[in-house]
N, C-alpha and C positions, 0 to 999 in steps of 0.2 A: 504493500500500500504506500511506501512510501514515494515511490517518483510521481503517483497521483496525488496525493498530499504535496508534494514540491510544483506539481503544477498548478493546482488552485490554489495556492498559496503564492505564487513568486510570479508566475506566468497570466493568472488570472488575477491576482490583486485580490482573492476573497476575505471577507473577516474569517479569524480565529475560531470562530465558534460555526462558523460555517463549513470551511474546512475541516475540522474535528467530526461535524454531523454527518457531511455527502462524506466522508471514510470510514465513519460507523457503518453508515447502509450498504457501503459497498463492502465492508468487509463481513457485514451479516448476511448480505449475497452470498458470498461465497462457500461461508459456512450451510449454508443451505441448500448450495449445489452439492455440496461434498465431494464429490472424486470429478466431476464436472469442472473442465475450466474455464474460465469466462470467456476464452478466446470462442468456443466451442458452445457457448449458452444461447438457445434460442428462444426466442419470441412466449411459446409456450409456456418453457419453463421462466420464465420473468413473472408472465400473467399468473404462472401456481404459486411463485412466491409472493407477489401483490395480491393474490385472495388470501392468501393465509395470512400477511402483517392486517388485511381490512379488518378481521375480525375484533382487531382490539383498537381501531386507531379512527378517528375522524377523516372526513372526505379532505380537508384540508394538512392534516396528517402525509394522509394519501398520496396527495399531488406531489408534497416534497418529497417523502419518498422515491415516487419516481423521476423528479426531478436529478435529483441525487443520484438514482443509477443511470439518467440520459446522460450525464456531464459524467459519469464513470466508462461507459463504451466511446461517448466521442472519445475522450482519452487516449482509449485503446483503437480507436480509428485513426484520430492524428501519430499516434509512433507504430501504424503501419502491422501493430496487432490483428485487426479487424478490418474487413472489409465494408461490413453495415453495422445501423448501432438497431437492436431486434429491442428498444425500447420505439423506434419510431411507430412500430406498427400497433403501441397499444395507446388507445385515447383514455385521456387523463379522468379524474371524477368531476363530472359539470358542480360549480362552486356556485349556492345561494351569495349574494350580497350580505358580505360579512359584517355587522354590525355590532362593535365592541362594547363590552361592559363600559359605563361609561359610570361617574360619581356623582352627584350636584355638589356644590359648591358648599352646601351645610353639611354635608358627607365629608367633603376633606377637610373640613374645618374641624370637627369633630373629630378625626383621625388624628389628626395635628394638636391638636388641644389637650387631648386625651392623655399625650403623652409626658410623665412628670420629668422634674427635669433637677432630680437628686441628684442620680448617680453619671459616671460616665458613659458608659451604653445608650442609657436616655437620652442624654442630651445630644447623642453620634445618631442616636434615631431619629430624633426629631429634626434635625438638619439634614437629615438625608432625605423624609418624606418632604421641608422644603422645599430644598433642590428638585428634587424630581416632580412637583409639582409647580416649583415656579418656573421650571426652565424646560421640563418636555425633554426630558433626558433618556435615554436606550439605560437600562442597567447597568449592560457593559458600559457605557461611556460615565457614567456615574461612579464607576469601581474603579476606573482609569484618569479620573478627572484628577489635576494637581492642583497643588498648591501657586505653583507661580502661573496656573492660566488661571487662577481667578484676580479679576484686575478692580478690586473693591470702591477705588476712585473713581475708574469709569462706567461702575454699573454693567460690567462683562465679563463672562468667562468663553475663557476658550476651548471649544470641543472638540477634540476626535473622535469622527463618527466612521461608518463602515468605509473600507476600501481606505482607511486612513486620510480621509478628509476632512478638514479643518472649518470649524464655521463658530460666527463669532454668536452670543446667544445672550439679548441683557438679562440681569438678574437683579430682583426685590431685596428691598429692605430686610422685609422678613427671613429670605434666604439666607442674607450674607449678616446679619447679626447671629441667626442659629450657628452659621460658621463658625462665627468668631467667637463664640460660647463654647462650642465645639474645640477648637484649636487649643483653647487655656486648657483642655484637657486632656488631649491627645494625648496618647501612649507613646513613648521613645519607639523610633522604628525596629522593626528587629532586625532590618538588613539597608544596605545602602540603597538598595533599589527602591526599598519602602520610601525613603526619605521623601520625598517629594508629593508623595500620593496624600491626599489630602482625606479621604477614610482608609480608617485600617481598622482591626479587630481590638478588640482590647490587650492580645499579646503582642499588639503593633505592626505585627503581618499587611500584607493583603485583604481586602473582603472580598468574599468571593460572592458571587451573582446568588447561588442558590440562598447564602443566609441572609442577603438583602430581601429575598423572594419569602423566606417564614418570618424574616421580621414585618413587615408589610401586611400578611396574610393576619399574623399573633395582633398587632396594632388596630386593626380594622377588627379585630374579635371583640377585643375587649372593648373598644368602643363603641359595642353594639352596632357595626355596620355591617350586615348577613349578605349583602351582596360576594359573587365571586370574585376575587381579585387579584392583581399582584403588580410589581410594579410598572409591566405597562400598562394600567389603568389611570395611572397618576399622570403619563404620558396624555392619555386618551381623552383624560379629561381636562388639561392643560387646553390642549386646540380646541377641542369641544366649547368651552369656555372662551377662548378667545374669539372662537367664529362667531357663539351667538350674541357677545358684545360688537358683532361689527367688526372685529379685524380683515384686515383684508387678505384673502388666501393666499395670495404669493407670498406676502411675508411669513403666514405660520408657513408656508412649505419651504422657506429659508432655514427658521428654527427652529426646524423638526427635522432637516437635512433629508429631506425627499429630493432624489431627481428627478420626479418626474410630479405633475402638478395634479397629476389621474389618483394618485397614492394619496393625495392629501384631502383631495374633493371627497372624501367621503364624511368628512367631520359635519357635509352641508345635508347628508341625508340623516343625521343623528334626529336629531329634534324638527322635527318636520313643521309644526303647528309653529316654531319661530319664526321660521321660513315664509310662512304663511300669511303669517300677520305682519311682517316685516313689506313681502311686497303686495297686500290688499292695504296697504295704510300709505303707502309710496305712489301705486299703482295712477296716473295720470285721470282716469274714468273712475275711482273710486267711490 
């Protein structure tokens, strides 16, 4: 697995956690061809191992999964392994218009409020649900975020988002004092590379994505919010909330590092009845 892993990684510019996933499914292919080699895998057997991952996985699950083994045979089409990739010939799962959990506003605010602000854990939680709702932040780029891109005079941080691209994103009040309540307590790094990274665990580490994801889930319990969540709800609700104050889309899809402006139009089908009343009140024949 590894020279496909060096391609989507180095040749194709994919994030970390992307690469890590499309070399999971490919290497759980293989495991399920058993004496089968991929050079040698056809169409058929793809479709038997796509019915049997369906049984436990969403349609959108699904997709990526086969996602993940198309960009595994091209692979092996480009270094001249394979002649055809025997994913083309299976069609994907038709996807309903995905419509995310989304919070209202007295929902985050009670998330965020909920949380006391004794110890140090507390107070690294509650700067983090901040950030992540004042800035519409990916986890991953939340977990990676440092210390010297945030720029507290200018009202900016600077983020690293997928494919490693850089996008400037302002930041509240609220944010950047939880920081700075945050920072008086920060834990000494436990290594040089930590230095800079502006969350870390309490033994000063890294944090990693999944403990961000039951801090999030544990915070919204206790504060009696029974919706499903995690931390890109915080994301969701971020643009959510900016579109139905009126922001203009091309900005959220600046600050939410979408390339493409299709990705982001979807925050305009969340709350319809805004929409509604927004242009029966504007509407010229009214």
């Amino acid at each position: 697995m590894d020279p496909f892993s060096y391609h989507l990684a180095i040749e194709r510019q994919l994030s970390p956690n992307t690469v890590a996933s499309y070399s999971a499914e490919a290497a759980s292919l293989l495991a399920f061809l058993g004496g089968t080699s991929a050079v040698d895998c056809s169409s058929d057997q793809i479709a038997e191992y796509l019915a049997e991952r369906s049984k436990s996985l969403s349609k959108r699950s699904q997709a990526h999964v086969l996602s993940a083994l198309r960009s595994y045979f091209d692979f092996l089409v480009l270094e001249g392994e394979r002649k055809d990739n025997p994913c083309d010939k299976i069609d994907a799962p038709k996807l309903g218009k995905y419509l995310p959990e989304v919070l209202s506003v007295d929902e985050v605010s009670a998330i965020i409020d909920s949380v006391p602000e004794c110890k140090p854990g507390d107070i690294r939680d509650k700067a983090i649900l901040e950030v992540l709702y004042g800035c519409g932040l990916r986890v991953s780029e939340l977990c990676g975020l440092l210390i010297s891109h945030v720029y507290a005079d200018k009202s900016f941080i600077r983020v690293v988002g997928k494919g490693d691209k850089e996008r400037l994103v302002p930041i509240g009040e609220p944010a950047l004092n939880a920081i700075d309540a945050w920072l008086e307590v920060r834990p000494e790094p436990a290594s040089p590379e930590c230095n800079d990274l502006l969350f870390l665990n309490l033994r000063g580490g890294k944090l990693s994505r999944v403990s961000v994801f039951n801090m999030v889930k544990q915070r919204a319990m206790l504060a009696g919010v029974r919706k499903e969540i995690s931390p890109h709800t915080f994301r969701h609700s971020f643009a959510t909330h900016l579109v139905e104050n009126g922001a203009d889309l091309r900005i959220v899809q600046e600050m939410l590092g979408h390339e493409s402006i299709l990705t982001t139009e979807i925050y305009t089908h969340i709350d319809s009845q805004t929409w509604q009343k927004s242009v029966l009140e504007h509407h010229p024949r009214r």
